[in-house]
C-alpha positions, 0 to 999 in steps of 0.5 A: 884890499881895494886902493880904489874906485874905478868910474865909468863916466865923467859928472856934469856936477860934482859932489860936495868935496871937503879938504879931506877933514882935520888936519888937512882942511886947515889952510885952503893951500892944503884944501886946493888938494881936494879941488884936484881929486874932484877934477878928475871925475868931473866933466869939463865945463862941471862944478866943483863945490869945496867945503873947508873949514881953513882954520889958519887962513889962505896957508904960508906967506910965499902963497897968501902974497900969490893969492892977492896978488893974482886975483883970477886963475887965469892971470896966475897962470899967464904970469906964471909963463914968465917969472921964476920959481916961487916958494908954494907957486905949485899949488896955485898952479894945480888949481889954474889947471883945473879952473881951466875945465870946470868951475870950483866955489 
C-alpha cells in the first residue's frame, strides 16, 4: 500500500489546507501542523491558506502567552536566539520557519 505522493515540482500557490479535521483542528497549536506539511510542496515566496476550526482557541497557556507576546514570526524568532526553553516554544518555532519562505493566512 502507498505511504505516499511524490511530487515533482514545487506550487506557486498552495491549495486550502485544513488542520487535518476533528480533533486536530481544535487549537491552532495543533493546526500550525498542517501549515508545516503544506510548506513543504510550496514554492518559496507562495501562499499557505489555512482553514480550522480551532474550537478551544490559540492551545495551552505556555503558547497562547508566546502568541501575544510575539506578534510576528519574525520577532519570535529573534527572541527565541536568546531565551531558555519555553513549555510549546516549538511550535511556534515550526511556523517562523515556514513564514520565512511563504506566506500563511
Amino acid at each position: 500500500m502507498p505511504q505516499g505522493v511524490v511530487l515533482g515540482k514545487r506550487f506557486r500557490i498552495g491549495d486550502i489546507e485544513t488542520g487535518a479535521g476533528y480533533p486536530l483542528d481544535l487549537t491552532f497549536y495543533q493546526s500550525i501542523k498542517g501549515i508545516k506539511t503544506a510548506s513543504q510542496v510550496v514554492k518559496p515566496g507562495g501562499n499557505i491558506l489555512l482553514m480550522a476550526a480551532c474550537e478551544e482557541c490559540s492551545g495551552g497557556k505556555e503558547f497562547s502567552k508566546l502568541l501575544s507576546e510575539h506578534r510576528s514570526d519574525r520577532n519570535f524568532m529573534e527572541h527565541i536566539l536568546h531565551s531558555s526553553v519555553v513549555v510549546d516554544k516549538w511550535q511556534q518555532e515550526k511556523l517562523g520557519l515556514v513564514t520565512r519562505n511563504t506566506k500563511a493566512l
